[in-house]
C-alpha positions as CSV (number, residue, x, y, z in Angstrom):
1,X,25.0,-7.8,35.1
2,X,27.1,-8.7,32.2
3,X,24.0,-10.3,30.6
4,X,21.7,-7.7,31.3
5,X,24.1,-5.4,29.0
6,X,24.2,-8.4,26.3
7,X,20.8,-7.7,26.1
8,X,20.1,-4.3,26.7
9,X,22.9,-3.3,24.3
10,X,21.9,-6.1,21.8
11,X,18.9,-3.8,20.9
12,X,20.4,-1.6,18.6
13,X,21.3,-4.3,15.7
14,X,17.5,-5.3,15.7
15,X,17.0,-1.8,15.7
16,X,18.8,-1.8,12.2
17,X,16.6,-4.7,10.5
18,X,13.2,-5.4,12.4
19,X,12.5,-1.9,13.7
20,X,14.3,0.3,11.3
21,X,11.3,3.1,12.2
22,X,12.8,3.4,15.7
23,X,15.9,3.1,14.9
24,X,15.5,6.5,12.5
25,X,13.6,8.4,15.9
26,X,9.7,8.7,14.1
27,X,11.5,10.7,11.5
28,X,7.7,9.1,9.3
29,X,5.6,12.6,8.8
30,X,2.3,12.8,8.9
31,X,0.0,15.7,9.5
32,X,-2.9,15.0,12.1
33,X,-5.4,17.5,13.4
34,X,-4.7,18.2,17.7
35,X,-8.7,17.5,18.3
36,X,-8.2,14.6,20.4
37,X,-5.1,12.5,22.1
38,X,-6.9,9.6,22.1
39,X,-6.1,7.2,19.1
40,X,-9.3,6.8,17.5
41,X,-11.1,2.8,17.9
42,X,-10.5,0.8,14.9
43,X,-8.1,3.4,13.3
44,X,-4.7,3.0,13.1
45,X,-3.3,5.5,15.7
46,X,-1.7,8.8,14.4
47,X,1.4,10.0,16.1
48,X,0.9,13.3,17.6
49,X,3.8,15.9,17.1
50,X,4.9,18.2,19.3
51,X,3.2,21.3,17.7
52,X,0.0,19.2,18.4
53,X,1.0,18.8,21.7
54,X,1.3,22.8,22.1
55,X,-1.6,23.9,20.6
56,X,-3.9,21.0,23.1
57,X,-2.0,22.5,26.0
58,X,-2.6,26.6,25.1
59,X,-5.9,25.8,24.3
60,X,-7.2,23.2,27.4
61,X,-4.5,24.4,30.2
62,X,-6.6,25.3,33.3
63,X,-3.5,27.6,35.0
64,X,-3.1,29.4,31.6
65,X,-7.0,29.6,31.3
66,X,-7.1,31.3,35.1
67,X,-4.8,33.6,33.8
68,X,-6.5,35.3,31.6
69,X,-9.1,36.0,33.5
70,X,-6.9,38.6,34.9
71,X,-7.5,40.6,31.8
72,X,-11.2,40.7,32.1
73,X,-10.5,41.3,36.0
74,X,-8.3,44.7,35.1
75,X,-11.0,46.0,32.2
76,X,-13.3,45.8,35.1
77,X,-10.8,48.0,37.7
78,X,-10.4,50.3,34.1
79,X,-14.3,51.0,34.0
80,X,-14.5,51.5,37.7
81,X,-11.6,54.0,37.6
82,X,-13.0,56.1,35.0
83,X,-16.0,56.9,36.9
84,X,-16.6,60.0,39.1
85,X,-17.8,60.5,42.4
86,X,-21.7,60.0,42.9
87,X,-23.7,63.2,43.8
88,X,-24.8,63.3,47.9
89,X,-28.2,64.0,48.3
90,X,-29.4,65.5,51.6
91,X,-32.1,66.9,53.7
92,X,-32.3,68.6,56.8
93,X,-35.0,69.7,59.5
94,X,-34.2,72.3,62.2
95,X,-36.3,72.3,65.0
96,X,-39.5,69.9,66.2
97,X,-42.7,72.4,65.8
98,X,-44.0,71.8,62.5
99,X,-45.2,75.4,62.5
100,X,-41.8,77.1,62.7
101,X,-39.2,74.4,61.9
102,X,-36.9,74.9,59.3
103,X,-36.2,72.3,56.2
104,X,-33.5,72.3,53.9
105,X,-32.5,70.4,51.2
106,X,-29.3,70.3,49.1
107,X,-27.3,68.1,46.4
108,X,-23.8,67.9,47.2
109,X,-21.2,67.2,43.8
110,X,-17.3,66.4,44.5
111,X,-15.3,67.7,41.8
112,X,-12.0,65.7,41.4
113,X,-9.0,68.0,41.0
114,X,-5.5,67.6,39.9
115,X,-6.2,64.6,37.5
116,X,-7.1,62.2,39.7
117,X,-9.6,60.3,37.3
118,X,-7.1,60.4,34.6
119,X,-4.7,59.2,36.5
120,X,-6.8,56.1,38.4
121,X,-7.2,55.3,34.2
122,X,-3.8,55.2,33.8
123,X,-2.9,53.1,37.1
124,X,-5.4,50.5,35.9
125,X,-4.6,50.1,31.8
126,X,-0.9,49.2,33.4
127,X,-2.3,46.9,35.5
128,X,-4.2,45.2,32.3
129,X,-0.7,45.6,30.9
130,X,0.4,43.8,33.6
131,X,-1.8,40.9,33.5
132,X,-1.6,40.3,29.4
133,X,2.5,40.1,31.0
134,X,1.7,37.5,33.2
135,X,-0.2,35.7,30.3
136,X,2.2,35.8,28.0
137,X,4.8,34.4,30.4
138,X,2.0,31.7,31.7
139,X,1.9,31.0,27.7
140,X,5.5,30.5,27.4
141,X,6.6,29.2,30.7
142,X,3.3,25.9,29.5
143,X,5.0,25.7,26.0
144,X,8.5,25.0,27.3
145,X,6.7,22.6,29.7
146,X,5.4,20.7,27.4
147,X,8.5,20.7,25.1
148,X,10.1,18.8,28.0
149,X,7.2,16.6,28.8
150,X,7.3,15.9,24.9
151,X,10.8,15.1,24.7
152,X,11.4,13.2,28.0
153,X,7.4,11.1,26.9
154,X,9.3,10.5,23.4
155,X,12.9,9.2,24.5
156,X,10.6,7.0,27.0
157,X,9.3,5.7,23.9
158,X,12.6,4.9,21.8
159,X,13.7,3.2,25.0
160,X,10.7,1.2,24.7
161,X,11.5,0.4,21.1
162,X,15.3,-0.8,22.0
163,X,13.4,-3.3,24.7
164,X,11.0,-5.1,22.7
165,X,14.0,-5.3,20.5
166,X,16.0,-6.6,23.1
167,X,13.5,-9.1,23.9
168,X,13.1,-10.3,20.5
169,X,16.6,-10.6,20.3
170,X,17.6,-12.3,23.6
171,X,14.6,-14.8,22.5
172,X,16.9,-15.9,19.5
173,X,20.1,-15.6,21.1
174,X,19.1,-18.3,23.4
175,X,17.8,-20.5,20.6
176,X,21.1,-19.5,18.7
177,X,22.9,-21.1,22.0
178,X,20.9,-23.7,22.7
179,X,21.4,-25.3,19.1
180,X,25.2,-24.6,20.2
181,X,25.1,-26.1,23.3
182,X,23.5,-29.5,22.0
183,X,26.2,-29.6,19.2
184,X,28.8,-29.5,22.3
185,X,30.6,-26.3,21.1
186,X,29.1,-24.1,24.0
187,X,29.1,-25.0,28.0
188,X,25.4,-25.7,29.4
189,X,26.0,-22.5,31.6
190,X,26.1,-20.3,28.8
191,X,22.5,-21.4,27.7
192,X,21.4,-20.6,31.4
193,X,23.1,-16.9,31.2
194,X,21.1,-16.2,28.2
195,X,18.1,-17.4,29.1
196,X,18.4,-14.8,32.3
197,X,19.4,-12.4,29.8
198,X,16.0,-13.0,28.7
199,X,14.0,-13.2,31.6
200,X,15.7,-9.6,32.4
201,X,15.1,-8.2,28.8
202,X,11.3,-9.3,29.9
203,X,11.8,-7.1,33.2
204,X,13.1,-4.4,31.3
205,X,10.3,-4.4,28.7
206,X,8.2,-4.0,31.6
207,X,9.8,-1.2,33.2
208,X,10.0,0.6,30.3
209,X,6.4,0.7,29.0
210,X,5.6,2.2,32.7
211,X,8.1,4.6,32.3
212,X,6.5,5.7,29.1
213,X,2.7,5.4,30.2
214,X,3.9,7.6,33.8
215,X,5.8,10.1,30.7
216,X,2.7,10.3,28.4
217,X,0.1,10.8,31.4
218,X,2.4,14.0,32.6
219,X,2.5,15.4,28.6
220,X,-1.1,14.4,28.9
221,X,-2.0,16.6,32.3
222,X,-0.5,20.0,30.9
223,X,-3.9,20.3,28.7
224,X,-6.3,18.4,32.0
225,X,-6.4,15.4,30.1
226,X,-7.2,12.5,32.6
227,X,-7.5,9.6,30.2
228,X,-4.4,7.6,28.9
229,X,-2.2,9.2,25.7
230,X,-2.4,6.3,23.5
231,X,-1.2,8.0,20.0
232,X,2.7,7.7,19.6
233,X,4.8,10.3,19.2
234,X,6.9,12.0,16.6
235,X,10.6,13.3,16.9
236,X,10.5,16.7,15.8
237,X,11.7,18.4,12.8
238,X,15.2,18.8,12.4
239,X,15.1,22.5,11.9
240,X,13.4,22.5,15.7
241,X,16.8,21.7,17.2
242,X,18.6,24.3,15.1
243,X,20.5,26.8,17.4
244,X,20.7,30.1,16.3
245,X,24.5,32.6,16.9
246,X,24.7,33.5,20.3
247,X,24.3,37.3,19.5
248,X,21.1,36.4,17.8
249,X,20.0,35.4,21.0
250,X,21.4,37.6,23.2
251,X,19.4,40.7,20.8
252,X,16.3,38.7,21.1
253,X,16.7,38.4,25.2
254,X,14.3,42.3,25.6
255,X,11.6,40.3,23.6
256,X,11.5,38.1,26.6
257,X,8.1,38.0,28.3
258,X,9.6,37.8,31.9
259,X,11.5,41.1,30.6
260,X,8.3,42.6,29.3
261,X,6.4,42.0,32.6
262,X,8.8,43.8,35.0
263,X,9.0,46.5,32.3
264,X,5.1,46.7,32.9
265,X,5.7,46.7,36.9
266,X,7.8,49.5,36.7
267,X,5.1,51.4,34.3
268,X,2.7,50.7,36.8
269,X,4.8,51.9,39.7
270,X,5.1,55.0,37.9
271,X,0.8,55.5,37.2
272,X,0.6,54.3,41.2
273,X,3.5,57.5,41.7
274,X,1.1,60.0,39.5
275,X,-1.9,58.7,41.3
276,X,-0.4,59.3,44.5
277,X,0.6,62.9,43.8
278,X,-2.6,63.7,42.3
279,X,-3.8,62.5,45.6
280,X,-2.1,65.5,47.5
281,X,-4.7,68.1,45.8
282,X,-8.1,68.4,47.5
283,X,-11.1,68.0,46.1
284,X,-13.9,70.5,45.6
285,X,-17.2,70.0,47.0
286,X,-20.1,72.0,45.8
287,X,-23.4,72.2,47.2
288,X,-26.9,73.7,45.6
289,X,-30.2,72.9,48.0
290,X,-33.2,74.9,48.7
291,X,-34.1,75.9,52.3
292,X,-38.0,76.5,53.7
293,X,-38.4,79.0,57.2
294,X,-42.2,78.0,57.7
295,X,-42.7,80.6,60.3
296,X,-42.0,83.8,58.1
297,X,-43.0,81.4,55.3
298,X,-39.6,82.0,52.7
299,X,-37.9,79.8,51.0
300,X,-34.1,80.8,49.9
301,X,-31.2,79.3,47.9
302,X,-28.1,77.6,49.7
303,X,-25.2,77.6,48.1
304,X,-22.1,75.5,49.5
305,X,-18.5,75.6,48.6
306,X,-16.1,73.1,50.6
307,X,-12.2,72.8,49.9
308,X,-9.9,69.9,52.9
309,X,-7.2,72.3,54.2
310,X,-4.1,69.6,53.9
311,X,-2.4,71.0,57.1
312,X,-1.8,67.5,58.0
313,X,-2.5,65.3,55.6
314,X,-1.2,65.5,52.7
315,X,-0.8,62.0,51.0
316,X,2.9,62.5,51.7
317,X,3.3,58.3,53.2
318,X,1.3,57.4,50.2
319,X,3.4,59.7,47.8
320,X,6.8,58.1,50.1
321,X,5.5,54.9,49.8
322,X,4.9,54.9,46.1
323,X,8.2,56.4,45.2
324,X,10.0,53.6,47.0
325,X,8.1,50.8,45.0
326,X,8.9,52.4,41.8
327,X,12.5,52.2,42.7
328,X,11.5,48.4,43.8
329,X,10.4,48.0,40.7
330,X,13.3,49.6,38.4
331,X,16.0,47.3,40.7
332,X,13.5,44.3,40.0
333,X,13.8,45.0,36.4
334,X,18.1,44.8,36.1
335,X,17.7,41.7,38.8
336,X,15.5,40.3,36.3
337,X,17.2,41.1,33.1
338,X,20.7,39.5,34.2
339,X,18.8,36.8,35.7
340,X,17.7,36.2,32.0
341,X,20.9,36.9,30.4
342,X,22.5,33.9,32.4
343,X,19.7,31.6,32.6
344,X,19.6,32.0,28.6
345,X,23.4,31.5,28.5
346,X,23.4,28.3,31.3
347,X,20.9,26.7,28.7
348,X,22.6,28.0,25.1
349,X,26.0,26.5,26.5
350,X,23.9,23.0,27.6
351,X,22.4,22.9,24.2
352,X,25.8,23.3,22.0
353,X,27.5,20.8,24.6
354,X,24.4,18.4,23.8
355,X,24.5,19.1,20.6
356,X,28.5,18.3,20.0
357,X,27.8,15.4,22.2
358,X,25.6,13.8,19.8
359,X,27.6,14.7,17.0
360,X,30.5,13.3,17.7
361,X,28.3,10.1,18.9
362,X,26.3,9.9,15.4
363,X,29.4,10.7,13.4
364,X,32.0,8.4,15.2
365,X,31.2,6.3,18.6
366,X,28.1,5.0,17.5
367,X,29.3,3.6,13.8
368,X,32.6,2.2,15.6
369,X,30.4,0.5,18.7
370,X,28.4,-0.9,15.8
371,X,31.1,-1.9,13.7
372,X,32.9,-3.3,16.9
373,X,29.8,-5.8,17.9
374,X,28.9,-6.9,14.0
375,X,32.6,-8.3,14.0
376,X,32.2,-10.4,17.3
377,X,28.4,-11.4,16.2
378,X,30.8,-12.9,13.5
379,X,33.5,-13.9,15.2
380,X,31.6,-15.6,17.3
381,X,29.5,-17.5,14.8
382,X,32.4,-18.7,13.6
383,X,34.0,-20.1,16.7
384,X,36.7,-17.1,16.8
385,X,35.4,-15.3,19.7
386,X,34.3,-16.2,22.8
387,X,30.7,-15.7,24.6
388,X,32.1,-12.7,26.6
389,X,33.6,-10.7,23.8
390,X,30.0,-10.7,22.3
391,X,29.0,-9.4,25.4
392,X,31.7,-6.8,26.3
393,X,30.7,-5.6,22.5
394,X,26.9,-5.3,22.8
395,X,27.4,-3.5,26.2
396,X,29.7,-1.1,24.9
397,X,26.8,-0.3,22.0
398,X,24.4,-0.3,24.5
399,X,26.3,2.4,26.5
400,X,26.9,4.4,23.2
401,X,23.4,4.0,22.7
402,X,21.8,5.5,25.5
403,X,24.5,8.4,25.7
404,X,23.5,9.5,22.8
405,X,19.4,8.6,24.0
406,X,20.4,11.4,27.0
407,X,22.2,14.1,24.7
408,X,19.1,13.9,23.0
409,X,17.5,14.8,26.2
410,X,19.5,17.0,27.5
411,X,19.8,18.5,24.0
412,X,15.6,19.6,23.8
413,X,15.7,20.0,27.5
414,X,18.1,22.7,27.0
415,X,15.8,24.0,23.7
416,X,13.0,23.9,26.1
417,X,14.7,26.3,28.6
418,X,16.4,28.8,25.4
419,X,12.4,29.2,24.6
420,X,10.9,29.9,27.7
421,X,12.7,33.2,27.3
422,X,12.9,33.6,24.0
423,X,9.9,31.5,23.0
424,X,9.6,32.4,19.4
425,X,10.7,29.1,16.9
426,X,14.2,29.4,15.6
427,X,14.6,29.4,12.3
């Protein structure tokens, strides 16, 4: 175990001379256009940032896609609900004998009263309201998906970076004690623990390029990509990671989408309310026709005037029911919004722990964990120190190492949920 950590933590002094770019987290900026994620044959591959990796997703996500069919669903109910009622055309024979029988024939028009039509209009432009809702949360809930996907594809890949470097470097740290062991200043067992160290830096290479590939291929399926992400990626701008005051915040929370949409519910409660009452009036139904007596050989108008008596129904469980679901609604809305207030506080106060976290890690742990293991590299060069204080070192920096690696995590995990509610970029 102990050589596993001389390894693993070993990583991060290669990390500061033969891969300084890992070492700085892709802070290299480059500026690459999102039409592909494939790195391009005989070109070096581009990284791909995460802004890239949002615009692939909004544009190419099939579940975001569905949902806005939605829209073009509800202008569809919005034409059909601004139409009126089609004209009834009939015609009737009394009696069999063709000499005396009777024939009438009439056009029958229902005349909506009470605003019904105006109010069917209404019910269905909230429920367009409601759908362009549900988009804009499908659009918010996929970008902070794919923040996370990003973040948890890139740490993936810095942990990839620390274990080729940990392979490089267990490679010469059993050459270093090999040479040391055939001088006779080291025992033969200390070559054999570093060459295991070696064979499980190897193992741990392995592991974590499939961690990375299984990472990229999730960031990879939020825009239906099938085929292997093979352009690295980019840690993202500074000002990306910025958290605003929490009052800021907290003002910003009735911009939320998920707030917007049960807002829209209870709007649409309210049209389905008015629809309902307008419901309770009776239509008129008028009827103009023509009718032939063939035995005296006159022909005569008909007029018709029909009007429902509502003795017994009167839309009044429709009108009950209604009422109730906008009530529904309005007690979905406050469940909602202090849903959202704590969910946005649970992931403001994860962010600023994260973020003190790797503060105090960049500022202090990391530079004394590094100063620590330079000075038993030395000692031990020079025959002050033994084998297992390097080791106690390195894993200490290793530890420090991949705190800090999880902060970072936690850190744009917690970003990820702040902007799935309030999904505009902080500035």
């Amino acid at each position: 175990m102990q050589s596993r950590h001389f390894v693993l933590g070993t990583a991060v002094l290669l990390l500061h001379t033969a891969f300084p770019a890992a070492h700085a987290f892709g802070q290299q900026i480059s500026s690459v256009p999102p039409s592909a994620d494939l790195a391009q044959p005989g070109a070096p591959a581009q990284p791909l940032t995460l802004e890239q990796a949002i615009e692939l997703a909004l544009a190419a996500n099939p579940a975001l896609r569905s949902a806005t069919r939605s829209v073009a669903i509800a202008d569809g109910a919005i034409q059909q609900a601004g139409t009126r009622p089609n004209p009834e055309l009939s015609v009737l024979t009394e009696g069999t004998d063709r000499n005396t029988r009777t024939e009438t024939a009439q056009v029958s028009q229902v005349i909506e009263l009470g605003g019904k039509r105006a109010a069917r209009i209404a019910a269905a432009e909230q429920e367009r309201k409601l759908a362009l809702d549900d988009v804009s949360v499908k659009r918010a809930d996929l970008r902070a998906d794919v923040i996370t996907a990003y973040m948890e594809a890139l740490t993936a890949q810095e942990r990839v970076g620390l274990s080729e470097a940990s392979v490089d470097l267990a490679h010469k740290s059993t050459d270093v004690t090999g040479r040391r062991v055939t001088a006779g200043k080291l025992s033969p067992v200390e070559l054999t623990r570093s060459k295991v160290a070696e064979a499980a830096a190897a193992l741990e290479l392995t592991q974590a390029n499939a961690d990375l590939a299984l990472a990229k291929r999730r960031l990879a399926s939020l825009w239906a990509s099938t085929r292997p992400l093979e352009r690295p990626l980019q840690t993202p701008d500074a000002a990306f990671a910025r958290l605003p005051a929490w009052d800021e915040l907290a003002g910003r929370l009735d911009g939320a989408p998920q707030l917007r949409r049960a807002q829209s519910a209870v709007a649409g409660r309210d049209a389905q309310v008015a629809l309902e009452r307008a419901q309770r009036i009776p239509d008129v139904t008028v009827t103009l026709g023509s009718q032939r007596e063939r035995d005296p050989g006159r022909t005569q108008a008909v007029v018709g005037l029909s009007v429902p008596l509502p003795l017994f129904n009167r839309n009044q469980g429709n009108m009950l029911s209604a009422l109730r679901r906008a009530d529904q609604a309005r007690d979905d809305l406050e469940t909602e919004r202090l849903r959202l207030t704590q969910v946005l506080a649970d992931a403001y106060q994860r962010a600023d722990v994260a973020t003190r976290q790797m503060t105090a890690l960049h500022n202090q742990v990391l530079p004394a964990a590094q100063s620590a293991y330079d000075a038993a590299v030395t000692g031990f060069e020079l025959g002050k120190f033994g084998f297992t204080d390097v080791l106690d070192a390195q894993r200490t920096l290793f530890q420090t190492r991949t705190q800090y690696l999880r902060a970072l995590a936690d850190q744009y995990r917690s970003i990820a949920d702040i902007q799935r509610y309030v999904p505009e970029k902080f500035q």
